[in-house]
Structures are given as structure tokens and as C-alpha cells.
Biopython code that builds the backbone (N, CA, C, O; Angstrom):
import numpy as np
from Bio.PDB.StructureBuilder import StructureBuilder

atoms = [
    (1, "UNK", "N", (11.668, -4.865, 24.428)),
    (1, "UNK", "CA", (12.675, -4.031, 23.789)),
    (1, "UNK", "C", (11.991, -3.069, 22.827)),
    (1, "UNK", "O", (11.221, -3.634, 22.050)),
    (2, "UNK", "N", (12.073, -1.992, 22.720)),
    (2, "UNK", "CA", (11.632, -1.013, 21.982)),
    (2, "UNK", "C", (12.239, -0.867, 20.547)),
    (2, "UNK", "O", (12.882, -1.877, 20.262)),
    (3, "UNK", "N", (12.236, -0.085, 19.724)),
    (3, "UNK", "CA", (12.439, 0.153, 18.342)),
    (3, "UNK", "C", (12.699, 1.762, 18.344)),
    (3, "UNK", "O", (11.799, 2.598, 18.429)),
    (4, "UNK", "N", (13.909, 2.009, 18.249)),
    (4, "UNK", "CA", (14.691, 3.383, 18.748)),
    (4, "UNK", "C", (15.229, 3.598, 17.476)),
    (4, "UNK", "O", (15.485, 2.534, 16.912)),
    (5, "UNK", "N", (15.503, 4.647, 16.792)),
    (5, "UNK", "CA", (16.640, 5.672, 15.831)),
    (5, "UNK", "C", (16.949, 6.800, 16.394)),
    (5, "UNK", "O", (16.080, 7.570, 16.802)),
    (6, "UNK", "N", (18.217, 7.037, 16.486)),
    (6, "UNK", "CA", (18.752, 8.487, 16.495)),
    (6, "UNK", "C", (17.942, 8.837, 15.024)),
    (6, "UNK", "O", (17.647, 7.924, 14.253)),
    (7, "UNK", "N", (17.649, 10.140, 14.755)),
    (7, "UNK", "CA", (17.223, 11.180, 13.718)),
    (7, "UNK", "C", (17.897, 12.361, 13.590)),
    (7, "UNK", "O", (18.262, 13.094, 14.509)),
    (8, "UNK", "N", (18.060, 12.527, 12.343)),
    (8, "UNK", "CA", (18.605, 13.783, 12.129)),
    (8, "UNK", "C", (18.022, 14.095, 10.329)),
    (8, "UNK", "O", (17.547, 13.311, 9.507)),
    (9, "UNK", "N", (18.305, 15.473, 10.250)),
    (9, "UNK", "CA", (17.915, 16.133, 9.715)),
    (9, "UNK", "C", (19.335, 17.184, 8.598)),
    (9, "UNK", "O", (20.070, 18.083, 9.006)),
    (10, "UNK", "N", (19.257, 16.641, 7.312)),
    (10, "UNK", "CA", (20.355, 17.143, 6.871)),
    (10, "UNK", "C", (19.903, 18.394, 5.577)),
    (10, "UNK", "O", (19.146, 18.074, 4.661)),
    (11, "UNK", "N", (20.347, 19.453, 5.661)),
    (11, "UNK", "CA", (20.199, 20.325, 3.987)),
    (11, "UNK", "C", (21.347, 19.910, 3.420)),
    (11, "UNK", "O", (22.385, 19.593, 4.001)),
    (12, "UNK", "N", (21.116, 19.923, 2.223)),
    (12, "UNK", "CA", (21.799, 19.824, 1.261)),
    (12, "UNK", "C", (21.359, 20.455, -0.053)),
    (12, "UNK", "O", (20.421, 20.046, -0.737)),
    (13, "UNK", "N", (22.312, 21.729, -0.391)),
    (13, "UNK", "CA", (21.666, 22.333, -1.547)),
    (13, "UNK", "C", (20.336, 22.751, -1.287)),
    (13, "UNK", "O", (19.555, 23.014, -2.201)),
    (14, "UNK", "N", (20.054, 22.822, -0.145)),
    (14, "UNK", "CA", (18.647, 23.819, -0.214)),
    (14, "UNK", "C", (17.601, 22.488, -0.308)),
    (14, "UNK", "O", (16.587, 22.666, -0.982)),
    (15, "UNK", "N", (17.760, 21.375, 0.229)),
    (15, "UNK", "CA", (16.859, 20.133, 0.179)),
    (15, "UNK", "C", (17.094, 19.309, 1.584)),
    (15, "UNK", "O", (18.191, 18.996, 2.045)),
    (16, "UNK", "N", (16.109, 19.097, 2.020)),
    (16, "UNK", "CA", (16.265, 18.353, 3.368)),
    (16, "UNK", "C", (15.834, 16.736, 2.863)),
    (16, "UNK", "O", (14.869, 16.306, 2.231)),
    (17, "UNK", "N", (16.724, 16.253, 3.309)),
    (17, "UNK", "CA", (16.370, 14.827, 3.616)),
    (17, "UNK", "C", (16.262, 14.614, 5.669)),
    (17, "UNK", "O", (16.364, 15.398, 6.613)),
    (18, "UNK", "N", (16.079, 13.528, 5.566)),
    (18, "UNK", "CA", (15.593, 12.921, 6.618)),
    (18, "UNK", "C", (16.862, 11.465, 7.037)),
    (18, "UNK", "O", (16.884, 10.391, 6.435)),
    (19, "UNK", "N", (17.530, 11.749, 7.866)),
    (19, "UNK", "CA", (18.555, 10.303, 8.594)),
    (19, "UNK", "C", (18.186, 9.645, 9.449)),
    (19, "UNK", "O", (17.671, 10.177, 10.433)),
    (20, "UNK", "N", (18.325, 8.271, 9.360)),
    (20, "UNK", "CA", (18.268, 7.581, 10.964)),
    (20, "UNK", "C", (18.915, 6.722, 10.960)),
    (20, "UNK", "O", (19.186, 6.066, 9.954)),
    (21, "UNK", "N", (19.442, 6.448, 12.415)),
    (21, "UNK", "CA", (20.699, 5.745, 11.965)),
    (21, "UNK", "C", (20.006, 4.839, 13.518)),
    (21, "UNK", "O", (19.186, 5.214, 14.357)),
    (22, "UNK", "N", (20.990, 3.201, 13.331)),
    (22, "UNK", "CA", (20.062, 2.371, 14.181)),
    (22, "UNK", "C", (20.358, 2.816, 15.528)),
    (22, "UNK", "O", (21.466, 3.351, 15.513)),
    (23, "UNK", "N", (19.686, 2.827, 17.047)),
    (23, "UNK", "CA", (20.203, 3.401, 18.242)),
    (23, "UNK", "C", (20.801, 2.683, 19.037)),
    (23, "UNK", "O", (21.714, 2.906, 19.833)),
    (24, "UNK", "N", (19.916, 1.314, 18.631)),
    (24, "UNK", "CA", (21.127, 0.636, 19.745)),
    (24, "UNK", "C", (22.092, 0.727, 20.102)),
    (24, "UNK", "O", (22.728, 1.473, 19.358)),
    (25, "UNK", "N", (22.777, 0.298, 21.062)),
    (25, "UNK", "CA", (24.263, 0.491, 21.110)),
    (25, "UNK", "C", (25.264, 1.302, 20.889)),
    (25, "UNK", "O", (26.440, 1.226, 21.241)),
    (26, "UNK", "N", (24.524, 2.332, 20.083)),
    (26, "UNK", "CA", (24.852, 3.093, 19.622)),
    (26, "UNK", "C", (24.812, 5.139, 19.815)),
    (26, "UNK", "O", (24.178, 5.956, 19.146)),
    (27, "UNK", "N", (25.467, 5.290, 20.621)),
    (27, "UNK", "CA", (25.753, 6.858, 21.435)),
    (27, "UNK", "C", (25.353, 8.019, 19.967)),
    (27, "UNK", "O", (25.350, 7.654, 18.791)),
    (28, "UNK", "N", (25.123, 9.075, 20.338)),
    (28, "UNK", "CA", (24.559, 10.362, 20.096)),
    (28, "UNK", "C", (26.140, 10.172, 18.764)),
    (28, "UNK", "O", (26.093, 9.694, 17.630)),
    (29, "UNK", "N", (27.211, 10.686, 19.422)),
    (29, "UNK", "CA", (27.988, 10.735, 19.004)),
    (29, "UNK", "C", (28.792, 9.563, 17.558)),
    (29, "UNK", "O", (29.525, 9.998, 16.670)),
    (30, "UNK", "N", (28.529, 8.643, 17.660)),
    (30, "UNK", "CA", (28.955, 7.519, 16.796)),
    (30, "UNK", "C", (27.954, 7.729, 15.974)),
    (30, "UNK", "O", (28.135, 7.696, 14.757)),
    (31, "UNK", "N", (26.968, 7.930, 16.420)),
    (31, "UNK", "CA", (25.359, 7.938, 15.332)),
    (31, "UNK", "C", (25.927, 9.661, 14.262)),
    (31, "UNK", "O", (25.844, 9.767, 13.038)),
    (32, "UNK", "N", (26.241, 10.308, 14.843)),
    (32, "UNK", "CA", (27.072, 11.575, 14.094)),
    (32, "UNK", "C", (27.950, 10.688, 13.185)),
    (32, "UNK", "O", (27.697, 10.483, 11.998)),
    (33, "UNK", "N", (28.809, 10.276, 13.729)),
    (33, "UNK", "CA", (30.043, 9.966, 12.892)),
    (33, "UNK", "C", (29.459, 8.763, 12.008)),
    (33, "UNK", "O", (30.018, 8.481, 10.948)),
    (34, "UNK", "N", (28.726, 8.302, 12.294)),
    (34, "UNK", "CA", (28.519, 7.067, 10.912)),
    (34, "UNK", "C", (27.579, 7.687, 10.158)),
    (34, "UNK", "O", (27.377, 7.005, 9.153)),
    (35, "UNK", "N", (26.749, 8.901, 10.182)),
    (35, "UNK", "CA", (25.747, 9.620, 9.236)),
    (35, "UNK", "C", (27.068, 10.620, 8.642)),
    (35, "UNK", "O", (26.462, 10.956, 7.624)),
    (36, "UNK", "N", (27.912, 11.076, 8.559)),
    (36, "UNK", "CA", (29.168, 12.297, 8.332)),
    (36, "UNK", "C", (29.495, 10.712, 7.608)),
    (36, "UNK", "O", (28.707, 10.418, 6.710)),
    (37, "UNK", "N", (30.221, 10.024, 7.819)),
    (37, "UNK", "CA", (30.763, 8.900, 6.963)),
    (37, "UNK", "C", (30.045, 8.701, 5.407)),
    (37, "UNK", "O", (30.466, 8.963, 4.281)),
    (38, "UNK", "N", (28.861, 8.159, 5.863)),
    (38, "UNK", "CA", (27.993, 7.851, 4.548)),
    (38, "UNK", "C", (28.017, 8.927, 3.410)),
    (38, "UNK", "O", (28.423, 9.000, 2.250)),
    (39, "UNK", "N", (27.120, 10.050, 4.692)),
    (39, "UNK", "CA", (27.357, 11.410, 3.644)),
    (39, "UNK", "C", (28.621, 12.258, 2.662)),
    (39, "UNK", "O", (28.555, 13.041, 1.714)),
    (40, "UNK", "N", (29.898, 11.566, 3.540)),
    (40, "UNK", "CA", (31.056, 12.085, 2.546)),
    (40, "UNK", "C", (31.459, 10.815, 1.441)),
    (40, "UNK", "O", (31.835, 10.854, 0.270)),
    (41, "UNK", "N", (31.148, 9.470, 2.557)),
    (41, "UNK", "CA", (32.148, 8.546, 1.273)),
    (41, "UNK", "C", (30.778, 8.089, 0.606)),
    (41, "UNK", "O", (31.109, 8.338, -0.553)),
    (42, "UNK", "N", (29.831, 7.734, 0.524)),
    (42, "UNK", "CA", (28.528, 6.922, -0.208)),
    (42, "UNK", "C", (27.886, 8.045, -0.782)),
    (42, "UNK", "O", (27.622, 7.744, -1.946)),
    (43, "UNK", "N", (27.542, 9.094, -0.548)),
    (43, "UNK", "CA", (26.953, 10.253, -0.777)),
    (43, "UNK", "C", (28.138, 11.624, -1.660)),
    (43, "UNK", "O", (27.870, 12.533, -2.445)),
    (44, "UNK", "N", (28.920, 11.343, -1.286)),
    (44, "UNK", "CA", (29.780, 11.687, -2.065)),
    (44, "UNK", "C", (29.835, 13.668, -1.635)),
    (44, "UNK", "O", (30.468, 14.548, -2.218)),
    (45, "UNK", "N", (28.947, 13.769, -0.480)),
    (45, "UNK", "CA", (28.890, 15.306, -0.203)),
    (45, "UNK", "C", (30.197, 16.056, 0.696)),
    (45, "UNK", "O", (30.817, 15.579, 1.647)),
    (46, "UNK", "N", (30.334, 17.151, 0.150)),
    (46, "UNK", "CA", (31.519, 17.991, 1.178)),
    (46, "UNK", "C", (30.834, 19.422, 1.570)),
    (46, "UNK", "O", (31.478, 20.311, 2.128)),
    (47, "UNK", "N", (29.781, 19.515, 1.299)),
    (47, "UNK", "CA", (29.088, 20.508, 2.261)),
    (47, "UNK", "C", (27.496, 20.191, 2.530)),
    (47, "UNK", "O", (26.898, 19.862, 1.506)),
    (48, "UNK", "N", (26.898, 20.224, 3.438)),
    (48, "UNK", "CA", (25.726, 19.802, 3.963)),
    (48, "UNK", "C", (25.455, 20.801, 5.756)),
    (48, "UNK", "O", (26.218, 21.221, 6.626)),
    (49, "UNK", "N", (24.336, 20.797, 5.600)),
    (49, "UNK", "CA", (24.582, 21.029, 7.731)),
    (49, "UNK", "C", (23.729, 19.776, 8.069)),
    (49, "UNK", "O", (22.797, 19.285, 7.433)),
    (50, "UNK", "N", (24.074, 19.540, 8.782)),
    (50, "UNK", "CA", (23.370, 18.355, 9.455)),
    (50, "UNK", "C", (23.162, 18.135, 11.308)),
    (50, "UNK", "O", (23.948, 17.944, 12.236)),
    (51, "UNK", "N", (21.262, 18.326, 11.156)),
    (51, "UNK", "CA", (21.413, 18.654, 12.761)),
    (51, "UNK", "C", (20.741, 17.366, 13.340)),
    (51, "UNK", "O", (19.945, 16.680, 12.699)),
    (52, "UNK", "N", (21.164, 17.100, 14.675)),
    (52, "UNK", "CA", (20.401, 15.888, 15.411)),
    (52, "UNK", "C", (19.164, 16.563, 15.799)),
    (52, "UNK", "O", (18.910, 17.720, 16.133)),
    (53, "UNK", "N", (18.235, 15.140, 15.609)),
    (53, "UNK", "CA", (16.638, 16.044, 16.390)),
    (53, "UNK", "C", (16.362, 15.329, 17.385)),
    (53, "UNK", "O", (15.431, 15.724, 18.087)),
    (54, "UNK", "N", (17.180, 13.853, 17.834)),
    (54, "UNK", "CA", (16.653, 13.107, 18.982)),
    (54, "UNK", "C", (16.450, 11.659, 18.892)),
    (54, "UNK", "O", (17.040, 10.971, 18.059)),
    (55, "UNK", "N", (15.739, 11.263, 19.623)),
    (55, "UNK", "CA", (15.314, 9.449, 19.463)),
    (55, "UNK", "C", (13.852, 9.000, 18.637)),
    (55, "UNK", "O", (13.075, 8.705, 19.545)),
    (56, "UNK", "N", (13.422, 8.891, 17.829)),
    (56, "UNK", "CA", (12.309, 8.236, 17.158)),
    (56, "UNK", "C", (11.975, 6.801, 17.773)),
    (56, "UNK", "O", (12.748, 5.871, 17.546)),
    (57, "UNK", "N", (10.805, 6.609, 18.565)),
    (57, "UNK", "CA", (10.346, 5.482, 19.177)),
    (57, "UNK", "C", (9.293, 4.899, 18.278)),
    (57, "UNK", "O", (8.162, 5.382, 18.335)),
    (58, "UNK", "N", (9.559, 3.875, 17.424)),
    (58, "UNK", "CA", (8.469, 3.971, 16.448)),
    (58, "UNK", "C", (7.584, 2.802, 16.852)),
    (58, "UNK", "O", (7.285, 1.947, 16.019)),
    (59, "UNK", "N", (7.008, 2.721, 18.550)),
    (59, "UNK", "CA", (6.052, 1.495, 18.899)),
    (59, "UNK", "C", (4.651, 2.099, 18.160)),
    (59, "UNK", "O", (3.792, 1.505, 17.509)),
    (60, "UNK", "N", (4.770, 3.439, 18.507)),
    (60, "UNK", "CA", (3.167, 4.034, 18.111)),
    (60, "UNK", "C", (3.127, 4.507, 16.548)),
    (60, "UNK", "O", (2.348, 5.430, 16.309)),
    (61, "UNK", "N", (3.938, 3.937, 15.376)),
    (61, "UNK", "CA", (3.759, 4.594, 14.526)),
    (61, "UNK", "C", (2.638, 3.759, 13.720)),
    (61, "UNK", "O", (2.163, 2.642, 13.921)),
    (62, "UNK", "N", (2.460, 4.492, 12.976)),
    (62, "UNK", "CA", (1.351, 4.243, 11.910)),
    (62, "UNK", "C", (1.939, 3.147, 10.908)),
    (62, "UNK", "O", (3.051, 3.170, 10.380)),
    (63, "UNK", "N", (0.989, 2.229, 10.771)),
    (63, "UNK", "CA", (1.381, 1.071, 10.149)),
    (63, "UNK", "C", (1.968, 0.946, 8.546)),
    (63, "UNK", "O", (2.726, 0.159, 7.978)),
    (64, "UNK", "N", (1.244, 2.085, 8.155)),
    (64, "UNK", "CA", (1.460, 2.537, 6.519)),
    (64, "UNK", "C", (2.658, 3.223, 6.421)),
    (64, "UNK", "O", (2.869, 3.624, 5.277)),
    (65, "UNK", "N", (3.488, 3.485, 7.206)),
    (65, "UNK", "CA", (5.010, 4.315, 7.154)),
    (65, "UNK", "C", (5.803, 3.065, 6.455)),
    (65, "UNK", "O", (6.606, 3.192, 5.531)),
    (66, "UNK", "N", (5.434, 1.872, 7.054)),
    (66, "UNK", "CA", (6.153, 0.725, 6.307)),
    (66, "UNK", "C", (6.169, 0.572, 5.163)),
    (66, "UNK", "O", (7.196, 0.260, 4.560)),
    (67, "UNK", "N", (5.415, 0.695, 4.791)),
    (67, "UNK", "CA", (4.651, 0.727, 3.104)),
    (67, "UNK", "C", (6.079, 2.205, 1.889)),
    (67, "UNK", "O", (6.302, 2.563, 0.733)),
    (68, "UNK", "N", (6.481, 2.412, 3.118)),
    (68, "UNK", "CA", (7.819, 3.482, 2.381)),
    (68, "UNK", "C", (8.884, 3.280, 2.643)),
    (68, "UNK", "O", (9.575, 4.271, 2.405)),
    (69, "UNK", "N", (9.444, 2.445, 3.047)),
    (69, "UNK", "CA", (10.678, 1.742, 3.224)),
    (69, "UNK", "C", (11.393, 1.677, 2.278)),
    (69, "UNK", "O", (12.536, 2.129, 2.354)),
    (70, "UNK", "N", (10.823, 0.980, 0.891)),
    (70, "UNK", "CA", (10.943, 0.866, -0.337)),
    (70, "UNK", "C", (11.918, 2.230, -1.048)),
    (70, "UNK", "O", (12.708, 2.351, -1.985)),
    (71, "UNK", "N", (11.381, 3.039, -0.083)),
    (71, "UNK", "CA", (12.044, 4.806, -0.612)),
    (71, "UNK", "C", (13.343, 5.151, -0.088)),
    (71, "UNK", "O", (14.117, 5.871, -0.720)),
    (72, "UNK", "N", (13.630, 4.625, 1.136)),
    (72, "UNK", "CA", (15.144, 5.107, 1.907)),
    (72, "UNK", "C", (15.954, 4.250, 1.066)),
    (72, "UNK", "O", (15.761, 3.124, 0.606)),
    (73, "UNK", "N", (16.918, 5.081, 0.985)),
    (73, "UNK", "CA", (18.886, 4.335, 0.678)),
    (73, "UNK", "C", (19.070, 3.959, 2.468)),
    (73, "UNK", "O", (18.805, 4.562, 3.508)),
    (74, "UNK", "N", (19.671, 2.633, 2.116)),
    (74, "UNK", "CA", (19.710, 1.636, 2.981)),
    (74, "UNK", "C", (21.612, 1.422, 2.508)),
    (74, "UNK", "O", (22.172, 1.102, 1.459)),
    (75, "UNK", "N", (22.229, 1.882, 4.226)),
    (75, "UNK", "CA", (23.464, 2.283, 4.054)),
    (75, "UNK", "C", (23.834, 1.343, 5.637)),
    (75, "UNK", "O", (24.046, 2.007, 6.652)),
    (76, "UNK", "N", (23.875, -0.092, 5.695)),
    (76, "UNK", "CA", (23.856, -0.842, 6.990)),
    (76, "UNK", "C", (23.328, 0.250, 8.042)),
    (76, "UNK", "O", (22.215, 0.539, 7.601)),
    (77, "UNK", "N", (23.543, 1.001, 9.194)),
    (77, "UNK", "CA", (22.867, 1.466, 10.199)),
    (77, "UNK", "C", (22.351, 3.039, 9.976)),
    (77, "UNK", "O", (21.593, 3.779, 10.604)),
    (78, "UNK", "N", (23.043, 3.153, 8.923)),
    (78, "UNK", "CA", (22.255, 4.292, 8.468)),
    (78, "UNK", "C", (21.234, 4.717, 7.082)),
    (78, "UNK", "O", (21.686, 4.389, 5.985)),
    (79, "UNK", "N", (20.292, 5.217, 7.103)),
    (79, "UNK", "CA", (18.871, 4.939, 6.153)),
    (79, "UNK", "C", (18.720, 6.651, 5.849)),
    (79, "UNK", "O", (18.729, 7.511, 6.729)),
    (80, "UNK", "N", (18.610, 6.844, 4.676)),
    (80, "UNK", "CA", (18.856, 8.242, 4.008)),
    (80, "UNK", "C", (16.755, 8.101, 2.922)),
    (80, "UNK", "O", (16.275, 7.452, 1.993)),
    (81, "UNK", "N", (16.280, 9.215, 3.939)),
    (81, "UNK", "CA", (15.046, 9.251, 3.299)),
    (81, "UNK", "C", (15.215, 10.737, 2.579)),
    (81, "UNK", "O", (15.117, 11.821, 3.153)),
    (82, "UNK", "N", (15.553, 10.463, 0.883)),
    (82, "UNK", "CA", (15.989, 11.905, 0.442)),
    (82, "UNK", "C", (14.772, 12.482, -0.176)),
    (82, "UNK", "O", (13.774, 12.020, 0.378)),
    (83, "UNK", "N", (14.433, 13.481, -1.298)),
    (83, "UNK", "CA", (13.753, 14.342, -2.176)),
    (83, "UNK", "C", (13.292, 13.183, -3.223)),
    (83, "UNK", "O", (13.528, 13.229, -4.430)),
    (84, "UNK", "N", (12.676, 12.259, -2.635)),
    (84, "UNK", "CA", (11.770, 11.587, -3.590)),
    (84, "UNK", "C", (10.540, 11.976, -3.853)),
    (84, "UNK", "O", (9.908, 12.479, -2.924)),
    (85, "UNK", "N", (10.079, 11.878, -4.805)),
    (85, "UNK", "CA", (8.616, 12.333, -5.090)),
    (85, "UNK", "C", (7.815, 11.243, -4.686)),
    (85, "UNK", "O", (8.271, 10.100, -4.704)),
    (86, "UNK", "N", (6.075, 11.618, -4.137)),
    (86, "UNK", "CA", (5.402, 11.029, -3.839)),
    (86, "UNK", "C", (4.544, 10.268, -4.756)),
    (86, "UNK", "O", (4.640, 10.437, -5.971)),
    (87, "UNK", "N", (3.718, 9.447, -4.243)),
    (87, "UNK", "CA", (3.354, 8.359, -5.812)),
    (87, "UNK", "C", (2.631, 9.507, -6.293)),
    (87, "UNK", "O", (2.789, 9.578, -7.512)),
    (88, "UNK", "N", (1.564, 10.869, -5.649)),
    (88, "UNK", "CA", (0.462, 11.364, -6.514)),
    (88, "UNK", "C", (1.485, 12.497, -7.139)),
    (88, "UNK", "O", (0.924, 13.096, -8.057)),
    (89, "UNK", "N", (2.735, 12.925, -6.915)),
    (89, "UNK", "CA", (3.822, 13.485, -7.547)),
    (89, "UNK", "C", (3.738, 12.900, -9.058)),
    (89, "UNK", "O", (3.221, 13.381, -10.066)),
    (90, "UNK", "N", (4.451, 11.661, -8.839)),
    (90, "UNK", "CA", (4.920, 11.008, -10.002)),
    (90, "UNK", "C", (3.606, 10.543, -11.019)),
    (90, "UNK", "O", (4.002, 10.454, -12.181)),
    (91, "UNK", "N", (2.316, 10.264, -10.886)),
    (91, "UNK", "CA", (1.587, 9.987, -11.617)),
    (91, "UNK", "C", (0.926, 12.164, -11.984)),
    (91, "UNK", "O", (-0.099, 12.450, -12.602)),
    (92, "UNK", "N", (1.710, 12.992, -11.494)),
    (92, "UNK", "CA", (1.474, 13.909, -12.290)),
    (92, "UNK", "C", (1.765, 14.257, -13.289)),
    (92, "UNK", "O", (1.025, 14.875, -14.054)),
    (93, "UNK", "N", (3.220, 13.847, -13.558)),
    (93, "UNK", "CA", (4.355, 13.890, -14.716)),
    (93, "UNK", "C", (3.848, 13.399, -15.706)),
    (93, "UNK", "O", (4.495, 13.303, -16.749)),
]
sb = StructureBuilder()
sb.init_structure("model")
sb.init_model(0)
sb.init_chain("A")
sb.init_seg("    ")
for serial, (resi, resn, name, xyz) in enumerate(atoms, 1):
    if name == "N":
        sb.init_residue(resn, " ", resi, " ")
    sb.init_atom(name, np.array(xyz, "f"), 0.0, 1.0, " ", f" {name:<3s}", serial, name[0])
structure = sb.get_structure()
């Protein structure tokens, strides 16, 4: 069994975050409607664009992506990687 996300890609205010929402079972379309959900009722947004970019297969990813998990809002099937600063960001401040 593989390790699948729909992805998408949202502005907001001139800031992109990064969505993925889980794929299983889960159609192009429902993966829309439960990222539009979060973003109006948890997120609290009424204007954004928000585009799909596809399936993320993450067998080949790099092991250290894990190591940032810690950073997404964790919303049950949907995971909001927003405008966080990076650690060599924050030890600039």
C-alpha cells in the first residue's frame, strides 16, 4: 500500500501555504470540500484561492521531511503547512 495525499496549494493574503489532505478513499472532489471546510470553519478564512496540484507519493521522500511534522496544523485529514519560519529564520531574531 502506498502513502498518497491529494495537495494543494492555497494564497491567502499574498502567503501560500501548502494542504494535504489524506487520499485514501478519498476523491479529488471531497479532498476540495474538506480543505474549503477547515479553511472557512477552523481557519476562519472567507477569501483565499485555492488550487489542486495532484497526488504526493511520499515512498521516495527524504527522511528529514519528518523531522517537520511538528510544523503542520493537524485538522483530522487535513494538514495545513502555513508561513512558519525556519529554525535558521528564528535563531535570526
Amino acid at each position: 500500500m502506498s502513502k498518497k495525499d491529494h495537495v494543494f496549494m492555497v494564497n491567502v493574503n499574498c502567503k501560500i501555504w501548502w494542504i494535504f489532505c489524506k487520499f485514501k478513499d478519498i476523491s479529488k472532489i471531497e479532498a476540495y470540500q474538506r480543505v474549503e471546510k477547515v479553511l472557512i470553519d477552523k481557519k476562519n478564512l472567507n477569501s483565499y484561492d485555492l488550487y489542486y496540484l495532484g497526488n504526493l507519493n511520499y515512498e521516495d521522500m527524504d527522511p528529514e521531511v519528518a523531522n517537520l511534522l511538528p510544523l503542520y496544523e493537524k485538522y483530522e485529514t487535513v494538514w495545513i503547512l502555513t508561513d512558519h519560519p525556519t529554525v535558521s529564520q528564528e535563531n535570526d531574531s
